[in-house]
C-alpha positions as CSV (number, residue, x, y, z in Angstrom):
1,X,24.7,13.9,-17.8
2,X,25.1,10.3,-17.3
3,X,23.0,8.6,-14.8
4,X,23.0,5.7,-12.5
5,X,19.0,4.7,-12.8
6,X,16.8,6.4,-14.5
7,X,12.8,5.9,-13.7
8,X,9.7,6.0,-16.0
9,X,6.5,6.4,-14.8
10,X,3.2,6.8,-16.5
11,X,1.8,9.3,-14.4
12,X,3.4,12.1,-11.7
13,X,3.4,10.4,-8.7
14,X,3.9,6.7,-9.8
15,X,7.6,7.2,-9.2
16,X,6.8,8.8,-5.7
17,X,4.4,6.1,-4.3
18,X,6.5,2.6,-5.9
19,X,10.1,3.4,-6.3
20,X,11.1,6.4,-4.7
21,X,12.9,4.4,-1.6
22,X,15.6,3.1,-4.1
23,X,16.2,6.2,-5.4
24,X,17.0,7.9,-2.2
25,X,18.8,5.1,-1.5
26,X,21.2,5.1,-4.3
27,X,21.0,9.0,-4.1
28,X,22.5,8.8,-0.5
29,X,25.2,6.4,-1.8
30,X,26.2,9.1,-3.9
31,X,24.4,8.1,-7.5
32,X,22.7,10.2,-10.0
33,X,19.2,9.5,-10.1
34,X,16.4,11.0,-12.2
35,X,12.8,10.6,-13.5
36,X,11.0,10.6,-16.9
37,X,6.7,11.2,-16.4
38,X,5.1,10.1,-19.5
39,X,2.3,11.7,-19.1
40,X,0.8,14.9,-16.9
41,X,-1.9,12.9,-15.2
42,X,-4.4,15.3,-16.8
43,X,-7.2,13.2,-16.6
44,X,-7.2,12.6,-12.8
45,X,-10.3,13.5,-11.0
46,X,-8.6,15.7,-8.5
47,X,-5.8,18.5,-8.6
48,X,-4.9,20.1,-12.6
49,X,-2.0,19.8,-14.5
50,X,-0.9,22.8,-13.0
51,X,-1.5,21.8,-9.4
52,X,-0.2,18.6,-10.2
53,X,3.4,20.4,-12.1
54,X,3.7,22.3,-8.7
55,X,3.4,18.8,-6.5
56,X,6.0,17.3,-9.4
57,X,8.7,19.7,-8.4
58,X,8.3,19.7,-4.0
59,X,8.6,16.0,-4.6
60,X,11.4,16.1,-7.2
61,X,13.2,18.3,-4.5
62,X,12.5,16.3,-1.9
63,X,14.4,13.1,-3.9
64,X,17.2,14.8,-4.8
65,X,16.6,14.0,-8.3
66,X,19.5,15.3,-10.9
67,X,16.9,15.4,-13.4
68,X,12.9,15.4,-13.8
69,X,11.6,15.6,-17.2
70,X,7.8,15.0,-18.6
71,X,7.1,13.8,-22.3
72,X,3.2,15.1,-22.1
73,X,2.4,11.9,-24.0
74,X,-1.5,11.8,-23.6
75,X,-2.9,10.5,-20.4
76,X,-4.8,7.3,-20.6
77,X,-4.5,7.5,-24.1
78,X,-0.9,7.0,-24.9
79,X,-0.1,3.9,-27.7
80,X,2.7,1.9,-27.9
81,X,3.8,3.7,-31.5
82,X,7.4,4.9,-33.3
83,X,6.8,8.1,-32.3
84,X,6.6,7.1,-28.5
85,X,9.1,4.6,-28.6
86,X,11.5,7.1,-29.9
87,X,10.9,9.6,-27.5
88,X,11.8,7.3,-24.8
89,X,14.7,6.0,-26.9
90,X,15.7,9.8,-26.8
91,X,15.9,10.4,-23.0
92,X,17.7,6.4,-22.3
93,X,20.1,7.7,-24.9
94,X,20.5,11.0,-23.3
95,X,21.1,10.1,-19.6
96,X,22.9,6.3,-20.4
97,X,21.3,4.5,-17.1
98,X,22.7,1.4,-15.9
99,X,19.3,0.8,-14.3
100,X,16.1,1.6,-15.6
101,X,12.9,1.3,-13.6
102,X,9.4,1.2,-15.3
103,X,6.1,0.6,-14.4
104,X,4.2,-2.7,-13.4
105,X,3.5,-4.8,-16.0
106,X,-0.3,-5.5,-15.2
107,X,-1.9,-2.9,-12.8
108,X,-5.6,-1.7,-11.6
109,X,-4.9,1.6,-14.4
110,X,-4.2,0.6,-17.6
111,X,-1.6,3.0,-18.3
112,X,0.7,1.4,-16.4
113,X,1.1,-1.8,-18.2
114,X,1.1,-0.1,-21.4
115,X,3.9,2.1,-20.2
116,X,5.9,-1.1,-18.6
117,X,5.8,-2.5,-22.4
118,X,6.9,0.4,-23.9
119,X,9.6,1.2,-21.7
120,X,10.6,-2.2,-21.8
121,X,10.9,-2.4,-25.9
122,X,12.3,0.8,-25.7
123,X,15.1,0.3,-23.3
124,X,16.2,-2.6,-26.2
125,X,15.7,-1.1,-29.3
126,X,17.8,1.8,-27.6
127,X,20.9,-0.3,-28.2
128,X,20.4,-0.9,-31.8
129,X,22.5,1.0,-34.0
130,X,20.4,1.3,-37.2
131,X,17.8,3.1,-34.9
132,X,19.4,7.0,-35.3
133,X,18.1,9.5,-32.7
134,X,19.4,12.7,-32.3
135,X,18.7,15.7,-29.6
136,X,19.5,19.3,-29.9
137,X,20.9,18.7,-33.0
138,X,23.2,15.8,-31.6
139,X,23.7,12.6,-33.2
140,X,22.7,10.3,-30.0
141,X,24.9,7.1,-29.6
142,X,23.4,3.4,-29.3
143,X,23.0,2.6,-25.5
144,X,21.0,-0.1,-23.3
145,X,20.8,-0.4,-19.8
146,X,22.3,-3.4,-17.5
147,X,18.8,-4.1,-16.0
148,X,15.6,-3.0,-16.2
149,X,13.4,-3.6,-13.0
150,X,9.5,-3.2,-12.8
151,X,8.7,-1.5,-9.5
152,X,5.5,-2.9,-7.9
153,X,2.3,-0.7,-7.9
154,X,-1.6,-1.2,-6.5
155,X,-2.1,-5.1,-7.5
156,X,0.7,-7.1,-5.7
157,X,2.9,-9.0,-7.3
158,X,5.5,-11.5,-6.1
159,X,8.7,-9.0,-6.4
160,X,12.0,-11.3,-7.8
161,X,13.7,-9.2,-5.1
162,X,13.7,-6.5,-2.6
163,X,15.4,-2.7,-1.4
164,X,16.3,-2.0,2.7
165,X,14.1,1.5,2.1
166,X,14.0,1.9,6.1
167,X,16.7,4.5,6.7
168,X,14.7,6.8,3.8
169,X,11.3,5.7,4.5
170,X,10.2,8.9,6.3
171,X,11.7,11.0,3.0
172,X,9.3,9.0,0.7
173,X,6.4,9.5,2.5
174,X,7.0,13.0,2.8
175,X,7.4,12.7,-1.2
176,X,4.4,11.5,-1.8
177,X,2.6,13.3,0.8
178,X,3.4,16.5,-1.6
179,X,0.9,15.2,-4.0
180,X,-1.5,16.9,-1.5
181,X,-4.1,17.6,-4.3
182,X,-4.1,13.4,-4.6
183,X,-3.6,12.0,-1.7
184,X,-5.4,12.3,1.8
185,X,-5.1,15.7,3.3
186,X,-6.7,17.9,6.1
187,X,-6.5,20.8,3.9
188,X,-7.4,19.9,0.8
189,X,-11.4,19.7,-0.6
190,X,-12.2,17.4,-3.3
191,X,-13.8,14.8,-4.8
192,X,-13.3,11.4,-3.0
193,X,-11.5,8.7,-5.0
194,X,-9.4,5.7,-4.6
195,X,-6.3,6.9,-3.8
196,X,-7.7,9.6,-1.6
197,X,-9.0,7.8,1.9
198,X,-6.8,8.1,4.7
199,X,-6.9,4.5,4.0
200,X,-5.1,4.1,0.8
201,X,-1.7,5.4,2.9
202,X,-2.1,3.2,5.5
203,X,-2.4,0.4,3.5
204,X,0.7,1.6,1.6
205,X,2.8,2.0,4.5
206,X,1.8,-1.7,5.7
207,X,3.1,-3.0,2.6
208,X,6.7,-1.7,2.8
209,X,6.3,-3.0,6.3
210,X,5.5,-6.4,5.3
211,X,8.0,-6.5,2.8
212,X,10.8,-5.3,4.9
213,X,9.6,-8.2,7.5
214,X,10.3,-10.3,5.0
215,X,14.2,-9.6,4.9
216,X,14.6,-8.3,8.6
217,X,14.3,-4.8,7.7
218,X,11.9,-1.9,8.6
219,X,10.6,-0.9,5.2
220,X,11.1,-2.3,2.1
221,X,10.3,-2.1,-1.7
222,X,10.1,-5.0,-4.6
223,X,10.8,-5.5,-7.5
224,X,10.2,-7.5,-11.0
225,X,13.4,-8.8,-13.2
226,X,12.9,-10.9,-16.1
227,X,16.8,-10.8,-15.9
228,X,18.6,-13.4,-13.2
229,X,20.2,-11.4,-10.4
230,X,23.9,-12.5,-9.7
231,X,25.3,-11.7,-6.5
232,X,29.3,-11.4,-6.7
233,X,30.1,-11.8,-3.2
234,X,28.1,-12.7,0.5
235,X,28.5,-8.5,1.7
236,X,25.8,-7.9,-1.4
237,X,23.2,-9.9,1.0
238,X,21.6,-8.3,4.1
239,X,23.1,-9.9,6.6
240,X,20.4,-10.2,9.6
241,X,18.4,-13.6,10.7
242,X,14.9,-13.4,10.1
């Protein structure tokens, strides 16, 4: 199956809280989206992998995703290595996204910079032809994505450009609000930790309002390119003053 953008995040739930808007988006226009975890999040404080697998698939529903795979690379302990690298190579290979999103290059964990690199190297050395991959016994072709975006996570960053989210805002939050074992919840007893206050939500939402404020919209979601954008004609802007 070919896709139209294919995500990577380091941890279940990255994808849900950062990027998830873009892919309902594009899913509403009719695209193929889907998501690669690298790891299981097995080392976070609350919830188990188990827990966490059944929270994967009521958000993975929720998106619409065409695929949802995990590579059960080791959680906070995952290198930048062949093996790794190839694996990713594997899935880009696989799926042949025009748009690849990936993780923030510096962030509070440090997973997610170390995934943003190896996505990143990845999603080049994907198109190399000297570099043979294969899966289920299948000789996989050379392919690299058009773009590869990083999606903005905890520590803000000055996105190089930003998503309308608003008419799917509500679906995200109801995305990430599966991760019940993570995220604030009435129901659920645990240990407190950062991303558990009622707070941390609030604070997300605000964002995504700012942001949109910041192109007349509602909601919105940013993004890193190292890449110039080219717009082809004046119906690719959002037309709306500000």
């Amino acid at each position: 199956m070919k896709l139209d953008i294919l995500a990577f995040g380091a941890h279940p739930d990255d994808i849900e809280l950062s990027c998830s808007g873009w892919l309902l988006t594009e899913k509403a226009n009719g695209k193929k989206t889907g998501v690669i975890d690298l790891t299981k999040g097995e080392l976070s404080t609350r919830g188990t992998v188990d827990t966490r697998q059944t929270e994967t698939d009521s958000a993975s529903a929720l998106l619409g995703l065409d695929i949802r795979e995990n590579l059960a690379m080791p959680d906070g302990f995952f290198t930048i290595n062949r093996e790794n690298t190839v694996a990713v190579i594997q899935k880009i290979r696989a799926y042949q996204p025009d748009i690849v999103l990936c993780n923030a290059p510096h962030d509070r964990h440090p997973d997610h910079g170390r995934a943003a690199e190896l996505v990143s190297e990845a999603c080049f050395l994907s198109g190399l032809s000297k570099i043979e991959t294969s899966q289920l016994d299948v000789n996989q072709k050379p392919w690299r994505p058009k773009y590869v975006f990083n999606y903005i996570q905890d520590r803000f960053i000055e996105p190089d450009f930003l998503i309308d989210i608003s008419t799917v805002f509500e679906q995200k939050m109801d995305a990430i609000r599966a991760y019940k074992s993570q995220f604030y919840h009435t129901s659920i007893q645990g240990p407190e930790t950062y991303i558990s206050s009622p707070e941390f939500l609030e604070q997300l939402i605000a964002r995504h309002a700012v942001l949109g404020k910041r192109i007349g919209v509602s909601y919105a979601e940013g993004y890193i390119s190292s890449k110039k954008i080219g717009i082809r004609n004046m119906d690719a802007f959002i037309l709306k003053s500000t």
